[in-house]
C-alpha positions in Angstrom: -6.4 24.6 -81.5 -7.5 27.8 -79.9 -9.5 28.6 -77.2 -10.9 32.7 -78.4 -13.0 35.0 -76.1 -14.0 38.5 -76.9 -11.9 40.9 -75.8 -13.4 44.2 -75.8 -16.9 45.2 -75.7 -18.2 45.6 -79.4 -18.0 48.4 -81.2 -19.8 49.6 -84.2 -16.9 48.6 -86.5 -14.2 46.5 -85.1 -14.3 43.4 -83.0 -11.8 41.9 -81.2 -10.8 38.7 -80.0 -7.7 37.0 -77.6 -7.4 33.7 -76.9 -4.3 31.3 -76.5 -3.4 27.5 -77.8 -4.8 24.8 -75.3 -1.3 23.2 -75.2 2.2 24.5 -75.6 4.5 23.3 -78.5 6.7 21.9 -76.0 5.3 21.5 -72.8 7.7 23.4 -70.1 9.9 24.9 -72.4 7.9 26.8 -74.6 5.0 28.9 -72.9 1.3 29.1 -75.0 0.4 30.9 -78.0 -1.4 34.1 -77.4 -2.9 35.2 -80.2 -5.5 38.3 -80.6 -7.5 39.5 -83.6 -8.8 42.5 -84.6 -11.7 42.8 -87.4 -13.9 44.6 -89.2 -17.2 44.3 -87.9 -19.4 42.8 -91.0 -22.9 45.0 -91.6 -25.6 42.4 -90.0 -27.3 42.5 -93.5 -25.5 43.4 -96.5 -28.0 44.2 -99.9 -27.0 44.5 -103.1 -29.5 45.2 -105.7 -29.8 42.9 -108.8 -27.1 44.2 -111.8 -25.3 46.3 -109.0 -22.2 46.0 -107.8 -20.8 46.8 -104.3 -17.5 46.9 -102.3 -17.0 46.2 -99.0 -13.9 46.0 -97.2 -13.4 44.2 -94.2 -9.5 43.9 -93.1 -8.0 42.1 -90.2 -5.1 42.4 -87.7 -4.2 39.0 -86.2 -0.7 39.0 -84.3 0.3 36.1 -81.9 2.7 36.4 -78.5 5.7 35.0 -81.1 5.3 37.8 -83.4 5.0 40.5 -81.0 8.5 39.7 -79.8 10.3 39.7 -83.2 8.2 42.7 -85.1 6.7 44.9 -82.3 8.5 44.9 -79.3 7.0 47.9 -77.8 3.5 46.4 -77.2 3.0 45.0 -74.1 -0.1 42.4 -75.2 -1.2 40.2 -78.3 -4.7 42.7 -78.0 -3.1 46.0 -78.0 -0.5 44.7 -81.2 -3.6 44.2 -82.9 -5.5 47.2 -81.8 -2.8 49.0 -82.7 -1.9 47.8 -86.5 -6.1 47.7 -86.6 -6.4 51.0 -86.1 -3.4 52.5 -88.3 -3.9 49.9 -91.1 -8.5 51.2 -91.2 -7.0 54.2 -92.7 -4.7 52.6 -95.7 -7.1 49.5 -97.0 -6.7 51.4 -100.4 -2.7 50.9 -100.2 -3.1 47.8 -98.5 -4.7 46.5 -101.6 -2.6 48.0 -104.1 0.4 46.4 -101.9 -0.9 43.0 -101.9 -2.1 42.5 -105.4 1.3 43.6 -106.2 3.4 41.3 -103.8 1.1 38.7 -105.0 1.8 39.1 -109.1 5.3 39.1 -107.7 4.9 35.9 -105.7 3.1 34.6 -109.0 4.5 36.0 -112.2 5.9 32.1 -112.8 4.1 29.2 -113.2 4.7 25.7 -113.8 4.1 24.2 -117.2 3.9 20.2 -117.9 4.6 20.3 -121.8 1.3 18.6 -123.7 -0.4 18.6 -120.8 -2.6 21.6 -119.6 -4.9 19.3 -117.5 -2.1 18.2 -115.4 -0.4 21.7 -115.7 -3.7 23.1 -113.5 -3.0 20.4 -110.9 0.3 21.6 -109.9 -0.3 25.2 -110.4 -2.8 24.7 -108.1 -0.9 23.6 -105.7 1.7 25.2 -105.7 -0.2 28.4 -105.0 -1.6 26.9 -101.8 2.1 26.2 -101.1 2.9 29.7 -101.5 0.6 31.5 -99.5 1.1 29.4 -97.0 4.7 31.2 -95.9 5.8 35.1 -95.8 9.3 35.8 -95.8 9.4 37.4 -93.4 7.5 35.2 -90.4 9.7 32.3 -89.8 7.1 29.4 -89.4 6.1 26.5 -91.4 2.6 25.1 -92.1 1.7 21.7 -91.7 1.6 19.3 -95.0 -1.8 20.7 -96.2 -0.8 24.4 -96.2 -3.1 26.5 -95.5 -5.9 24.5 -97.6 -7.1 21.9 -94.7 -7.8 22.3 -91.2 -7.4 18.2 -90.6 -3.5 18.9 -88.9 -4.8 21.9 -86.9 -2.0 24.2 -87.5 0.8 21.6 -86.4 4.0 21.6 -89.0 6.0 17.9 -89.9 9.1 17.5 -90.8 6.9 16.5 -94.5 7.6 20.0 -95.0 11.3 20.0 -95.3 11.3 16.9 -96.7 8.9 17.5 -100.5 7.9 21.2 -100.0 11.1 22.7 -99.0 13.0 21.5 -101.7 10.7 23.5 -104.3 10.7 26.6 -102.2 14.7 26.5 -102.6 14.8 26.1 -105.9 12.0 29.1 -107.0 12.0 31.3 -103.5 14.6 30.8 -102.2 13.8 33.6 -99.4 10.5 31.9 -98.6 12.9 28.8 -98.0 15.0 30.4 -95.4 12.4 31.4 -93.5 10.2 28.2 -93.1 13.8 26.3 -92.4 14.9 28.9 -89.8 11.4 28.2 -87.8 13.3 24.9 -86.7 16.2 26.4 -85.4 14.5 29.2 -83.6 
């Protein structure tokens, strides 16, 4: 659960947001979340005439206190990380595209097959995939037994994760697997 403000006046094209977790984690030992965000202001009315088509691209930078200690130790604040990355990244969307359809065909170029049994075959592909983005390699965290697909545990992670997901990961990414188990001993 976060509580998100916004941050900095509105500009034309980005808007940004900070806000931290109501609780901690652990409560004494482990201080709040900050987390900031940094968008792409959506047009307030986008058209697209009938048998046209249209691109827009709207891109993100969304970096928490944890990450700015591990990946960008010079910034001083959750806001100016993602102002920062924001404002580097608005010029490479093109790349940033080309980098994530790749890293995903990478992440997916195996499926799962259930011999004489396509319906069923859908089902765990399916879920699978919500299993796999759900986890980077290199963020150590886990996600909570719905993955990124539900909103109902509200971002908290169970041990059901090492327990039926984990298992999988090893088997088929076994980097993935590393990183969601390291997030318990960090």
């Amino acid at each position: 659960d976060f509580l998100l403000k916004v941050a900095l006046p509105k500009k034309a094209s980005v808007t940004c947001l900070t806000g931290a977790t109501r609780e901690s984690e652990i409560p004494g030992e482990v201080p709040k979340t900050e987390v900031a965000i940094c968008r792409t202001t959506p047009p307030a009315r986008y058209v697209v005439p009938a048998g046209e088509i249209r691109r827009n691209v709207l891109h993100a930078s969304v970096w928490t206190s944890r990450d700015i200690r591990s990946r960008l130790p010079g910034a001083t604040t959750t806001l100016q990380a993602a102002q920062e990355e924001h404002a580097s990244t608005s010029q490479m969307v093109e790349d940033l595209l080309s980098r994530h359809e790749t890293a995903m065909k990478e992440l997916w170029k195996n499926g799962i097959e259930v011999e004489g049994n396509p319906e069923l075959s859908k089902k765990v592909n399916s879920s699978w995939w919500n299993i796999l983005i759900s986890h980077r390699e290199d963020v150590r965290t886990s996600s909570s037994p719905g993955g990124l697909a539900t909103g109902c545990y509200h971002g908290h992670s169970f041990w059901d994760v090492e327990l039926f997901i984990w298992p999988n990961l090893l088997m088929f990414h076994p980097r993935l697997a590393k990183a969601v188990l390291a997030y318990r001993a960090d």
